[in-house]
C-alpha positions, -999 to 999 in steps of 0.1 A, spaced: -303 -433 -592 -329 -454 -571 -363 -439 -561 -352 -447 -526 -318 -431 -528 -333 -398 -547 -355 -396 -518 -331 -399 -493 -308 -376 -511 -342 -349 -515 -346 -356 -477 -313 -349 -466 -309 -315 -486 -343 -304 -475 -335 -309 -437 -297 -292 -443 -318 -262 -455 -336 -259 -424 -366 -276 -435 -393 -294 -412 -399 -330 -410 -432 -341 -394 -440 -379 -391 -479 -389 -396 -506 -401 -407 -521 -417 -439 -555 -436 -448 -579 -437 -417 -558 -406 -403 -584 -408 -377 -569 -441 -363 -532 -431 -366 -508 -410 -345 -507 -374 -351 -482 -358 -371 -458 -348 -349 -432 -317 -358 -394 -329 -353 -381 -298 -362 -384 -260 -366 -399 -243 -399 -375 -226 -418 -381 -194 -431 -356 -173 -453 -372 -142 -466 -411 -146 -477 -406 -184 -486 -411 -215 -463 -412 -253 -467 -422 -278 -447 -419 -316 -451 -440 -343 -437 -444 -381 -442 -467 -413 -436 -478 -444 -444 -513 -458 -446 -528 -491 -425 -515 -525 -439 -543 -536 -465 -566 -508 -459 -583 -484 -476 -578 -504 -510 -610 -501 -535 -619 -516 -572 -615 -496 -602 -620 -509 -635 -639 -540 -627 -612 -555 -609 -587 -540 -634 -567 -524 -605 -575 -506 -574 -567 -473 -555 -563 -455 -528 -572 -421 -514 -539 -411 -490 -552 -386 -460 -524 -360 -458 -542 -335 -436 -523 -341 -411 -494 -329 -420 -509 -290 -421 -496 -283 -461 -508 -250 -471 -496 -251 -508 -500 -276 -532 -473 -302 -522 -449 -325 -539 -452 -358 -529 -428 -391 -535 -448 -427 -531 -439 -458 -528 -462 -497 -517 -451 -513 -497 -460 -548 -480 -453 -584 -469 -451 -599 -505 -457 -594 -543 -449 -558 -548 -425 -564 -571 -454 -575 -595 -476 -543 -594 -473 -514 -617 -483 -479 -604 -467 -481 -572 -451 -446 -574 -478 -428 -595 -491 -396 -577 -529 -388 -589 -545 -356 -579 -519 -341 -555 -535 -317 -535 -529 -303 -496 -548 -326 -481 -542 -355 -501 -536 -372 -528 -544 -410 -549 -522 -439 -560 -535 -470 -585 -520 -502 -586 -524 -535 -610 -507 -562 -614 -480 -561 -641 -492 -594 -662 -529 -574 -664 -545 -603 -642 -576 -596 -620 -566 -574 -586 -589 -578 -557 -589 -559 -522 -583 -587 -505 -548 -593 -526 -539 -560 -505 -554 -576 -473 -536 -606 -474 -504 -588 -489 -507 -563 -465 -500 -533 -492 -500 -502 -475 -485 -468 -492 -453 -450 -482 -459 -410 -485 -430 -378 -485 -446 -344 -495 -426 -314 -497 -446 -286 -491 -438 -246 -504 -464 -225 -498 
């Protein structure tokens, strides 16, 4: 099963149950709409989950690691209000050349307010911010929160 489809399947079970879905922000949260709630919390007995999602500015945010080995990107989540330590599902996406990075759904240091993704390309060639600029890479984000 695709990462796309296991999503969507995750997604649709989740909001079944009740769950919330809140659309927001990413990188630069400060220059992005705010999250805004779609649906109610659900609560049965003591346990609660709520689900939010994102996507970071188009070639943003995008820094060196490595000496140009690859680069990364701190997400902003903290707009989607996770209490707990939340799962999250990633994907880049872009205008072009996706297809050749490697990393594009590795979640580092998930936290509630957060988390970081690294990207190279496949072939091990030199990675530059401005490949994301002109690529326009930006990164997809579902967490699932259960606090």
């Amino acid at each position: 099963m695709s990462i796309v489809r296991s999503t969507t399947v995750a997604l649709a079970a989740a909001l079944a149950l009740g769950a919330t879905l809140v659309t927001g922000a990413g990188a630069h949260a400060e220059d992005r709409p705010a999250v805004k709630p779609v649906g109610a919390e659900a609560s049965s007995g003591k346990t609660s989950q709520r689900i939010a999602a994102g996507r970071t500015a188009p070639g943003e945010g995008w820094t060196y690691y490595l000496n140009g080995a690859g680069l990364y990107i701190d997400v902003d989540t903290t707009s989607a209000h996770f209490t707990g330590n939340p799962v999250y599902t990633v994907s880049v996406g872009g205008t072009d050349h996706m297809f050749e990075l490697t990393g594009t759904s590795a979640v580092y240091n998930p936290t509630a307010t957060g988390f970081r993704v690294y990207i190279r390309w496949s072939n091990g060639a030199h990675i530059i911010p401005d490949d994301a600029v002109t690529n326009g890479w930006y990164v997809n984000w579902i967490g699932v929160d259960n606090p």
